[in-house]
C-alpha positions as CSV (number, residue, x, y, z in Angstrom):
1,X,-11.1,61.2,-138.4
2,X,-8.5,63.2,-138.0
3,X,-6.5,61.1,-135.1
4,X,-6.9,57.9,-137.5
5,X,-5.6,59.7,-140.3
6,X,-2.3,60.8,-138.4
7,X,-2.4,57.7,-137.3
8,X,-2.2,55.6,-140.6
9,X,0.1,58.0,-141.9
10,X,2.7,57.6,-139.1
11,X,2.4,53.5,-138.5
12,X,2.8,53.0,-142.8
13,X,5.9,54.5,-142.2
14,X,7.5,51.9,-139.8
15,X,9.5,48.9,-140.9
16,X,7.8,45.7,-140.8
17,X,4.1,47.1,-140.0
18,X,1.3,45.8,-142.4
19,X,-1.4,48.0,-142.8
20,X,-3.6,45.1,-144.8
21,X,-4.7,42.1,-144.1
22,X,-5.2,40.5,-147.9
23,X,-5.7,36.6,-148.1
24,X,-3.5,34.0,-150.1
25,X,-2.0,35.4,-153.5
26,X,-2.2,31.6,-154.4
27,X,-2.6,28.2,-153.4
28,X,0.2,25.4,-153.4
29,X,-2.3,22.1,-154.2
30,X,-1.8,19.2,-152.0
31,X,-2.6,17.0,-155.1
32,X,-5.6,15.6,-154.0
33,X,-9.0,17.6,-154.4
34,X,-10.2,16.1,-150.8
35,X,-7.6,17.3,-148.7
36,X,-6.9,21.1,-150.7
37,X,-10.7,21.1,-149.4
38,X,-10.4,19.8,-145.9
39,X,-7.6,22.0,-145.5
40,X,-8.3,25.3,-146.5
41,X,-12.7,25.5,-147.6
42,X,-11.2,25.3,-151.1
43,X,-11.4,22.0,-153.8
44,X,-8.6,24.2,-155.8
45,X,-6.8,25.6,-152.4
46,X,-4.4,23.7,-150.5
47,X,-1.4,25.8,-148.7
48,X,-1.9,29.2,-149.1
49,X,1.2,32.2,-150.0
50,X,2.5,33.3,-146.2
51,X,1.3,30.4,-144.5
52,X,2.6,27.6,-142.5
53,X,1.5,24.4,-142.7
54,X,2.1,21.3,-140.4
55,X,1.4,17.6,-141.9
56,X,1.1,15.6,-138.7
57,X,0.3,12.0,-137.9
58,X,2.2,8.9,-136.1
59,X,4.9,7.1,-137.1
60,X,4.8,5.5,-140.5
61,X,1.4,7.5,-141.0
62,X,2.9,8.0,-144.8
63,X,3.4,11.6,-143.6
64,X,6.7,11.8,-145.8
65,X,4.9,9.9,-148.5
66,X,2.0,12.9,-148.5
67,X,4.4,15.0,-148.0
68,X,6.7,14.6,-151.5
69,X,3.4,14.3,-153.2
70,X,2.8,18.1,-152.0
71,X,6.5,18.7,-153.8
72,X,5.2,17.1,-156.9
73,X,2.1,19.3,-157.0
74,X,4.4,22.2,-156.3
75,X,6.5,21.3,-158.8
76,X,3.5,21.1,-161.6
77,X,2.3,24.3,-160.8
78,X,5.5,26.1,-161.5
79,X,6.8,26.1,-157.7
80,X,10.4,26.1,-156.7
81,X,11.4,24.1,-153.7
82,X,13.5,23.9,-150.6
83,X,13.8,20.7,-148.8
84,X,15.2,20.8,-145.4
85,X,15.4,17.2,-144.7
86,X,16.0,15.7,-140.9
87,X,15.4,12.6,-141.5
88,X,16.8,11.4,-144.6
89,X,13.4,10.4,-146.3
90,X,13.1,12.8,-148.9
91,X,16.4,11.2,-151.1
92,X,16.3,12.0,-154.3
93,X,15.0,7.9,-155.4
94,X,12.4,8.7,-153.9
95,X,11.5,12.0,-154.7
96,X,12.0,10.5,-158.6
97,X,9.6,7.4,-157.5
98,X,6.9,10.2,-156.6
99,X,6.7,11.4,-159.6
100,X,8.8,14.9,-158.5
101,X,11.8,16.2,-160.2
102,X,15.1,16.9,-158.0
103,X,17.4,18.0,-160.8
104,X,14.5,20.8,-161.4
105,X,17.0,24.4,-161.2
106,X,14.5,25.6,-159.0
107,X,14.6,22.5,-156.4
108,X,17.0,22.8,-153.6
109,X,17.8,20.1,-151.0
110,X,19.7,20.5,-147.5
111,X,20.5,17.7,-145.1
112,X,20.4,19.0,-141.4
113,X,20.9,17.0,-138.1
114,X,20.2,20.1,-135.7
115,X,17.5,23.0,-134.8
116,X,20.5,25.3,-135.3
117,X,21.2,24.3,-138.9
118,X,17.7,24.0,-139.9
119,X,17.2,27.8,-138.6
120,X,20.1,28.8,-140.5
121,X,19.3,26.9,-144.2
122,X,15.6,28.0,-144.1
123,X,16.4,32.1,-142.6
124,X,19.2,32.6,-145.3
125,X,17.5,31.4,-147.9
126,X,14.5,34.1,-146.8
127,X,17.3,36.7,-146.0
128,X,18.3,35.8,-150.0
129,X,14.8,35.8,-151.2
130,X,14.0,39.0,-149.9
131,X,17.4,40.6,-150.7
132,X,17.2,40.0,-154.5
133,X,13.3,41.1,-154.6
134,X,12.3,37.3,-156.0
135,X,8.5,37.1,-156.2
136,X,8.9,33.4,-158.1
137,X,6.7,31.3,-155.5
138,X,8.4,28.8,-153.6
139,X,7.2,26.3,-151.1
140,X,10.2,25.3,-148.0
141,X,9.4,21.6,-146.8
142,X,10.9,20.6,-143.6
143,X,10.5,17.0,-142.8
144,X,10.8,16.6,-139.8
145,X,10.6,18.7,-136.6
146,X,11.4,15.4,-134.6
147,X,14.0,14.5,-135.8
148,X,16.1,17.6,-136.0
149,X,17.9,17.7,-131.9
150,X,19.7,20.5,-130.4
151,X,23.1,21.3,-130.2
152,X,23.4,20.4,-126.5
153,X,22.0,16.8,-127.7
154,X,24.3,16.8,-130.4
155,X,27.7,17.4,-128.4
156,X,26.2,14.7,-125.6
157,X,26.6,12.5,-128.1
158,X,29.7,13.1,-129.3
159,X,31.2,12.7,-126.0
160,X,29.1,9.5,-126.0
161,X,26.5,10.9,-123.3
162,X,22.7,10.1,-123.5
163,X,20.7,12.6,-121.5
164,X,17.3,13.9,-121.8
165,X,16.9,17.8,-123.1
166,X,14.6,18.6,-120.3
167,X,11.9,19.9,-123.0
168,X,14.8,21.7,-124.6
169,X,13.7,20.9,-128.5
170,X,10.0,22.1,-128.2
171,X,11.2,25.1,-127.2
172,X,13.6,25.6,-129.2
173,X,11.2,24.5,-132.2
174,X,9.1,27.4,-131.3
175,X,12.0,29.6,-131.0
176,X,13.0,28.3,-134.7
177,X,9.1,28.3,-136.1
178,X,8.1,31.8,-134.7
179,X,9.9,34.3,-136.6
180,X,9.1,32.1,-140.2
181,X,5.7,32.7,-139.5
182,X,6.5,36.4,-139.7
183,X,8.8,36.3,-142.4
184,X,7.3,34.4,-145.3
185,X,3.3,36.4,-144.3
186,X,4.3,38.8,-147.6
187,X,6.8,37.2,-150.0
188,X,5.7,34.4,-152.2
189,X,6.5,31.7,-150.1
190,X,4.6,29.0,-148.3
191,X,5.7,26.4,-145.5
192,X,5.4,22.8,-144.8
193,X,6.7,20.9,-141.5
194,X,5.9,17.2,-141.0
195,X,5.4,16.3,-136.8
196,X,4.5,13.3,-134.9
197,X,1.9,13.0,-133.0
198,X,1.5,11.0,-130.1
199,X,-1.6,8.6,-128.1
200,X,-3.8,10.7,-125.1
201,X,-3.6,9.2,-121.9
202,X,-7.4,10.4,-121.8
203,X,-10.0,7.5,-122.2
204,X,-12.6,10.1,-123.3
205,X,-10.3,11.7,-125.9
206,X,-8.9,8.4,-126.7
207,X,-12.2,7.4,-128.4
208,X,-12.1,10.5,-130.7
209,X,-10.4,9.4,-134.1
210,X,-8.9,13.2,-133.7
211,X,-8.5,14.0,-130.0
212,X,-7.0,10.3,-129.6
213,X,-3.9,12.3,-131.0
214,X,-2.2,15.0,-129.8
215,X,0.6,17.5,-131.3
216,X,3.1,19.7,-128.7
217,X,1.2,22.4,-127.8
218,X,4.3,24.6,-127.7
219,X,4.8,23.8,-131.3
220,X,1.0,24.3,-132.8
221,X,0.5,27.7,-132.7
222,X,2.5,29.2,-135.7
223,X,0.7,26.7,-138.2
224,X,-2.4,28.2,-139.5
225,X,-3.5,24.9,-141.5
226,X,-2.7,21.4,-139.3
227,X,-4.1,18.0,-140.9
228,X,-4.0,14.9,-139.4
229,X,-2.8,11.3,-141.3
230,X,-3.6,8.3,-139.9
231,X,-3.2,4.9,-142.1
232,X,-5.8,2.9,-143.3
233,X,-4.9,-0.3,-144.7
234,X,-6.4,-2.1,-148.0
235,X,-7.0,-5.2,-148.2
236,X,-7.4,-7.9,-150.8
237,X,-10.4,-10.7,-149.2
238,X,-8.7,-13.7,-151.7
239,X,-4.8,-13.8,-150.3
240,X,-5.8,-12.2,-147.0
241,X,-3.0,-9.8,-148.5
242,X,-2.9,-5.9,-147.4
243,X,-1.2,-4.0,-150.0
244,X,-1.8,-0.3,-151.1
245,X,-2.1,3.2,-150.0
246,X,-4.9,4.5,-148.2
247,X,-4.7,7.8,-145.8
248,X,-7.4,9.7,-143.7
249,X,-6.8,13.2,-143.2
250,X,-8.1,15.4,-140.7
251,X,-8.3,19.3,-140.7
């Protein structure tokens, strides 16, 4: 034992090394029982502490929708929260309409348009977080991935250009995503991104309620809990009316 025990002693003392492997200090509830359990084995689970989370589905799923909801949970069980919003959904109406507060001292919003300034809200706010030794648990919401471009796309269209990015955003997504995976794994801080998916081109897959959707592979991987919204809708047999809410989720 005596290699492993030079060994321990010399790898606890570099920077940034974990030497443990606990689970979740707590879970950030999604507000419904259903999907905390589809989602993470747990009725009373949800989000876990150093985990990142992806909320995907197609347009008009109710993603955002599901997505403030989450804030509102956070919110009742003594959360702050950062919005990093793309998309200019998460107003603060709406937020209100939910049932979430946005005047809450602990609830922070930031508009972005680029990957650049959504790296740059969400690392200094970590770089902050970490600097002042905060342990208050937080949950960082950024809605969405898709519609935050790069900086290339941006000055295009300034000059008045449209061009394609050539895969550009995906990978600079992943460039974005990767180190907040690593960063948030030991503070008291969980993450939430909302992405599109889009159809397979595969009949087999097609005919799978989840495989008939599919999510950037270069983007999955730093997400340890994914669900899937589709829409169902309600409706009422007397007007021939659909009105309501009704999501299934997918782990």
């Amino acid at each position: 034992m005596d290699f492993l025990n030079e060994y321990n002693k010399d790898t606890k003392k570099m920077e940034g090394i974990s030497t443990s492997a606990p689970g979740p200090r707590f879970w950030i509830s999604t507000g419904n029982y259903i999907i905390n359990k589809i989602i993470s084995g747990k009725y009373k689970g949800g989000i876990g502490q150093g985990k990142m989370a992806a909320l995907t589905g197609p347009s008009s799923a109710g993603k955002s929708f599901l997505g403030g909801n989450i804030i509102k949970a956070a919110q009742d069980m003594g959360c702050g929260v950062v919005i990093v919003d793309s998309e200019n959904a998460l107003d603060d109406p709406f937020m209100e309409a939910i049932g979430a507060n946005p005047h809450d001292d602990y609830y922070v919003y930031r508009g972005v348009s680029t990957i650049q300034q959504g790296t740059a809200v969400v690392s200094s706010f970590l770089k902050s977080y970490r600097k002042h030794k905060e342990t208050k648990p937080f949950l960082i919401v950024i809605d969405s991935l898709d519609a935050m471009i790069t900086e290339s796309a941006m000055s295009a269209y300034e000059d008045g250009i449209v061009k394609g990015d050539q895969g550009q955003q995906a990978k600079q997504l992943k460039t974005m995503l990767s180190p907040f995976m690593h960063e948030i794994k030991d503070l008291n801080v969980a993450m939430l991104c909302t992405k599109q998916v889009y159809k397979t081109q595969d009949p087999i897959e097609a005919k799978n309620p989840v495989t008939e959707w599919k999510l950037t592979e270069a983007i999955k991987y730093p997400f340890s809990q994914i669900m899937l919204v589709t829409p169902l809708m309600l409706r009422d047999d007397a007007p021939k009316k659909y009105e309501g809410i009704r999501l299934k989720v997918y782990g």
